[in-house]
N, C-alpha and C positions, 0 to 999 in steps of 0.2 A: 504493500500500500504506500502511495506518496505521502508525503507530509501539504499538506492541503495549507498554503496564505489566505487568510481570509480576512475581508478590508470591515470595521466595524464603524455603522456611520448615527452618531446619535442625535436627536432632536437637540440642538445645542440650550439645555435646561440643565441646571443641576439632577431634578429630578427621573432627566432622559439618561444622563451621562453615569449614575450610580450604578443602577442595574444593567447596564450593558457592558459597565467593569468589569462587573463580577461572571459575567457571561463570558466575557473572554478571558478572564481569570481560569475559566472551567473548561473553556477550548483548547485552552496552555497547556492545564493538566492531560487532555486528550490526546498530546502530541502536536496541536497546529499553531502555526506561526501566525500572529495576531499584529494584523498593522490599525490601531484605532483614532479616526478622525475628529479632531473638534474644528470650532471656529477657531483662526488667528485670535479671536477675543477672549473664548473660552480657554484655549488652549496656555496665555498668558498665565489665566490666572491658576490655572491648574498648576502650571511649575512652579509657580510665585509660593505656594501653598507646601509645595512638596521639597523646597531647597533641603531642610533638614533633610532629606530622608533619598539623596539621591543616586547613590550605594542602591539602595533597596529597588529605586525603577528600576536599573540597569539589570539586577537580575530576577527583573518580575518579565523578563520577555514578551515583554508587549510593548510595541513601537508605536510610539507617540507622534503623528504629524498634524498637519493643521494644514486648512485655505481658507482665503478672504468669506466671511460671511456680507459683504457689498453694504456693509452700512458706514457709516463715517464713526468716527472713535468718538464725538459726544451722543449718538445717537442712544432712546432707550428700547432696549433688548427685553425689554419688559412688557412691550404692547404690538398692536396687530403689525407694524413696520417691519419686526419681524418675520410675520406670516408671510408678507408680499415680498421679501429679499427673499424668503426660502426656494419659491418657485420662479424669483427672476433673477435671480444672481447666481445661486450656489450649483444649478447644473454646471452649467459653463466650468464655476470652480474646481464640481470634481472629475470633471473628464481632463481636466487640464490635470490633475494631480494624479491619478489613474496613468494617463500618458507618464509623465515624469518617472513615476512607482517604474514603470515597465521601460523606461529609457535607461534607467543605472542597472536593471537585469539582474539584482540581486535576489529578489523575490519577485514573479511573478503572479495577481493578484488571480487567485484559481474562483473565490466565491466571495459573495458579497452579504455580509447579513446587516440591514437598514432598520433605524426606528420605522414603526409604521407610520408615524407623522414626517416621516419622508422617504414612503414607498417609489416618490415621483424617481429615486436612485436605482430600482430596475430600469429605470428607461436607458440612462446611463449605460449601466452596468451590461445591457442587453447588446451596443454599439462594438463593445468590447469582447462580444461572445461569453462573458462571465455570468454564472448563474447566479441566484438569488432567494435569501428566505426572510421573513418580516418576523420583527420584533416586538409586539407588543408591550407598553412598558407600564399599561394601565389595566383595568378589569377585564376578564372576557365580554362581559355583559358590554361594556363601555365600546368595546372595540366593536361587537357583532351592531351596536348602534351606529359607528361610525360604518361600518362597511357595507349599511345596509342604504347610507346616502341615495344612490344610484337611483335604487328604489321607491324610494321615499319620496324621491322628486317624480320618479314614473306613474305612483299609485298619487300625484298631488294630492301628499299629505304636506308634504313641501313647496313653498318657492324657489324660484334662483340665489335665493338673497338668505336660506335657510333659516326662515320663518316659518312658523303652521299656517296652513289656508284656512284649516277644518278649526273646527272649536276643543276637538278633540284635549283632553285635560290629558292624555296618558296614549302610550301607542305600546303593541306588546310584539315583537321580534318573529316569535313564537310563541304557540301554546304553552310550551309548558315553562316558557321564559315571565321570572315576574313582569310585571306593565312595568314601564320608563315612562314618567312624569317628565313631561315635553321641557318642563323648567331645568331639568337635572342632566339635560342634553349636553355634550361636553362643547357645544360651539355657542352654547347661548346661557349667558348671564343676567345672574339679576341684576337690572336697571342698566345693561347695556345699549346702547343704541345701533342703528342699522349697518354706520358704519363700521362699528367696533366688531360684529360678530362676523361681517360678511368676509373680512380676507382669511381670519379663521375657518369658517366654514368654505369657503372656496379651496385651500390647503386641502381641508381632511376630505372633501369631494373628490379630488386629485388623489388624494393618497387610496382612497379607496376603492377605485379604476385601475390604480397601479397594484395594486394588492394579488389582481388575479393575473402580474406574469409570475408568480412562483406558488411553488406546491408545496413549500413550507411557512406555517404563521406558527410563529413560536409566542408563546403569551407567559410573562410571567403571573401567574394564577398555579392556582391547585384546585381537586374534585370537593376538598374539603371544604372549600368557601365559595364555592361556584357550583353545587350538583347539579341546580338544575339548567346553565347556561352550555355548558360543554358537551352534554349529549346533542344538543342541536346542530355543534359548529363542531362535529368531527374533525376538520381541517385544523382544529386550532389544536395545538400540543402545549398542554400546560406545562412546563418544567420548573415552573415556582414552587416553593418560596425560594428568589435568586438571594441567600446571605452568605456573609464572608465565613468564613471556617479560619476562626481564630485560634484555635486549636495547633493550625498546621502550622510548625516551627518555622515555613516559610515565611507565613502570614508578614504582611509590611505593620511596623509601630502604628502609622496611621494609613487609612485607607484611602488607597490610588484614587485621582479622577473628584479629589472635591476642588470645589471653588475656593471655599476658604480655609485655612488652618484649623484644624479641630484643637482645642484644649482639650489634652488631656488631664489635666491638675482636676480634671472633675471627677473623674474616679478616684484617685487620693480620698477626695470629701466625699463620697461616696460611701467608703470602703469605712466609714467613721461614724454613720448612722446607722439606728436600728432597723433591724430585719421589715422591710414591707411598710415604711414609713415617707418614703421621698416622693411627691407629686414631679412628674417630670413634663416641664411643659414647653411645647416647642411647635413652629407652623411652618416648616418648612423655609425654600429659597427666596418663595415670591412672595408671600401674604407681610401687608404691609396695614398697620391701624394708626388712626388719627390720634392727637394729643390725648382725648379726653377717654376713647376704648382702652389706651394704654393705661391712662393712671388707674382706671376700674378695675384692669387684670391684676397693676401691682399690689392695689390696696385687698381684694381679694385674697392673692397670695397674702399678707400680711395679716386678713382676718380669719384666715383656716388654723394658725397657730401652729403648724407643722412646716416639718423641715420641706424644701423644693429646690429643685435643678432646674432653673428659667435661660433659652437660649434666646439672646435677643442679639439679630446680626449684626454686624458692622454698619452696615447701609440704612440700619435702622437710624432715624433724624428725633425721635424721642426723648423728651429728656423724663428722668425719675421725677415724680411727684416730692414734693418737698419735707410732707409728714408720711412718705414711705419709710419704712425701718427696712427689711428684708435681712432682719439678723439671722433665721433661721434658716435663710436659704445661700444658694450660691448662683451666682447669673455668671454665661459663657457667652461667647460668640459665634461659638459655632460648636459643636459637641460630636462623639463618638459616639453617636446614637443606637446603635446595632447592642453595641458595648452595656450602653446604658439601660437599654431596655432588658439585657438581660443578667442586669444584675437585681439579687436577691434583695435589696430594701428600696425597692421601685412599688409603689401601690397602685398606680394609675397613669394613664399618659392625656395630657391636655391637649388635642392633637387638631392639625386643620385636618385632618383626613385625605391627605394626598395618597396615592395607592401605595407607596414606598414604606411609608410610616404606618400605613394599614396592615400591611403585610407585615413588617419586624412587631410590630404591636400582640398582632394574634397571633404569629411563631411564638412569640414569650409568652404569652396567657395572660398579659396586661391587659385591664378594664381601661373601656378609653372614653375620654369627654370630648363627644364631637364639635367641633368649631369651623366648619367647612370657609373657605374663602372664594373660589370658584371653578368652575371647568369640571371636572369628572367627579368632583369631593362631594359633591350633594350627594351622586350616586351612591358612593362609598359610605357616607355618611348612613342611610338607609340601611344599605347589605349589611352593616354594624349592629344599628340600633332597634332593627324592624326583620330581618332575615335568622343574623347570628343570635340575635340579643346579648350582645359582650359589651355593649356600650349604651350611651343616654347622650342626648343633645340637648344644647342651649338656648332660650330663647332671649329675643331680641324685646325692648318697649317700642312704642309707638314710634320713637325718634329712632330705631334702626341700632338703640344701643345699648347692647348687655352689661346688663348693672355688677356690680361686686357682690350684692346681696342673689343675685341670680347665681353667678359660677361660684360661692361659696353653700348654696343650699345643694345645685346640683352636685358637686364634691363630694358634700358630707353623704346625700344620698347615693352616689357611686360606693363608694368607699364601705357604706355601710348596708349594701347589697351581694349576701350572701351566693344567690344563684345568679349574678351577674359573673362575680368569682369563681364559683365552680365549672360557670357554662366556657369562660376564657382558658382555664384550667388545663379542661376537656379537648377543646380546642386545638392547644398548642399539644397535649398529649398524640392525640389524633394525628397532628400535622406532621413529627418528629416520626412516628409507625410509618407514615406514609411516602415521604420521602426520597423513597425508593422508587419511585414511580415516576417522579421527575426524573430523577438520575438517570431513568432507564430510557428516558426520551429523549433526554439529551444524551448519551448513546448512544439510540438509534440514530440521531442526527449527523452526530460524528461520525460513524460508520457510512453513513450514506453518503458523506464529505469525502472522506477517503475513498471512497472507492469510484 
């Protein structure tokens, strides 16, 4: 069997770029040579992060390159300008980088595995006689929504502009798929306006047409959190839960492909609290709150009276409230999350419900307090609270904003729900038996690569 290159191209998100680490993390171990893409912007800040630790790249074999993502360096990377660069600029980028890869002839690129939110890299990849398989980095349920666009505009349930025509409250995939709450669609937010959703939704229409040149869609999911979405969508191969195997003496200090510098000094304080006591709360890369949502959180955290791990990032423009204390707690910038969740005096996780952190959440058996910000988290948020029941959600006043007296009742009542614990428990016991069953997909895949 040859030893199979294969080019890995992610949605340039932190939350794209995690899980498709650890994916090539696992290709490595496979035997194949892994060349993985970010943007010039992305890719920056990724070594900026990783200077400590650069010993460790070199023998993580996995090659790090980058091309222009066509925006200007003040531009923000955080709303739809990005959507409209992805499909107008970054072809071009990567058939020119493709060319180059195969001009030095050191490794020729045999296959190509792409986030699905930029499936548009079969077209690419096709130019070049290179095969291809899709990534899912989100829910099954979330992805069979997106790939069922096509349709949706055929059967106008949809417009161009991916709106509902119909009054429809719910649309359901399949019979035996729960209904998707048209609100919880990952292209439409609340109180977004027309043009805010349309280059999003024009993207994932594109990626979901590109979808059907390959015969592999790899989803990070499992049967365990997903029963009833994946009998539908035979094509999808769950090989989730994708987490690092800290265990393996290889394992890197901090883990490849973040944006920003994890603190580790939070496990030290960690490691110094009692068993099943530390609220650990955290929303991920993008979710951003006004002056007055943040002081509510801190003073919450301050009125629970328990110890807490608060990740508020760099980019965060917040400043603390002025009769905040937060003696009990410790605030990061960025965290070893993975880490964190699966240590022994973690009680709960305050979570936006991105599917990353949904995933490390119910691998550990941590109760979670949903806090969705937007895009696929409504959904997740649901499959949590209303499918698994391992979680509870927040509610908002009339003014759009969740009081301190709100995330400290809901706390107490997480916390002091006995079969919410048991059912996350269950869960993560369930996930760790099962496990096997990814591995063995991703296996098969590998196999099919090699050969």
């Amino acid at each position: 069997m040859s030893v199979p290159t294969v080019l890995v191209l992610p949605f340039p998100a932190q939350g794209h770029v995690n899980p498709m680490v650890i994916l090539s993390e696992k290709l490595v171990e496979q035997g194949c040579n892994v060349i993985f893409v970010n943007t010039e912007f992305n890719h920056k800040r990724v070594m900026s992060s990783m200077v400590e630790q650069q010993h460790s790249l070199d023998k993580s074999q996995i090659k790090l390159v980058s091309f222009p993502d066509g925006l200007g360096p003040d531009d923000d990377r955080n709303n739809e300008k990005l959507c409209d660069a992805v499909l107008s600029s970054m072809p071009t980028s990567l058939e020119k980088l493709i060319e180059d890869i195969h001009l030095e002839g050191e490794n020729k690129i045999s296959f190509l595995v792409a986030d699905f939110f930029m499936a548009w890299a079969m077209d690419v990849a096709a130019k070049f006689g290179i095969k291809g398989a899709i990534f899912c980095p989100c829910s099954a349920a979330v992805f069979a929504a997106a790939y069922s666009i096509p349709k949706l505009l055929h059967d106008g349930i949809l417009n161009s502009d991916g709106l509902m025509i119909t009054t429809t409250k719910a649309i359901q995939i399949s019979p035996e798929m729960p209904e998707l709450d048209v609100r919880v669609l990952c292209w439409l937010r609340a109180g977004d306006t027309i043009n805010n959703v349309k280059p999003i939704f024009d993207l994932i229409a594109h990626c979901a047409r590109s979808a059907n040149l390959t015969e592999w869609w790899l989803c990070d999911t499992t049967y365990e959190f997903e029963p009833k979405v994946l009998p539908y969508f035979p094509k999808i191969l769950p090989i989730g839960p994708l987490l690092r195997s800290y265990e393996n003496t290889n394992a890197t200090p901090r883990s490849l492909g973040q944006f920003w510098e994890e603190d580790l000094s939070c496990m030290n304080w960690l490691d110094q609290q009692p068993h099943g006591s530390v609220t650990y709360v955290a929303f991920g890369s993008f979710t951003l709150f006004d002056q007055n949502q943040f002081n509510e959180l801190a003073h919450a955290l301050d009125l629970t009276n328990k110890p807490f791990l608060w990740v508020v990032r760099q980019d965060n423009k917040m400043t603390f409230p002025s009769n905040f204390h937060g003696h009990k707690g410790k605030i990061v910038s960025w965290a070893p999350q993975q880490k964190v969740l699966n240590h022994h005096v973690i009680s709960c996780f305050v979570t936006h419900c991105g599917w990353n952190s949904t995933m490390e959440g119910l691998s550990n058996g941590v109760p979670l307090l949903c806090w969705p910000y937007f895009v696929d988290q409504f959904y997740n948020k649901i499959l949590i609270c209303d499918k698994l029941n391992v979680g509870i959600d927040l509610n908002s006043n009339e003014n759009g904003l969740v009081s301190r007296w709100e995330i400290k009742k809901k706390l107490d009542e997480l916390l002091a729900d006995e079969k919410i614990r048991t059912r996350s428990l269950k869960l993560k016991e369930k996930t760790r038996e099962n496990q096997g069953l990814s591995l063995e997909n991703i296996n098969k895949f590998v196999k099919w690569l090699k050969e």
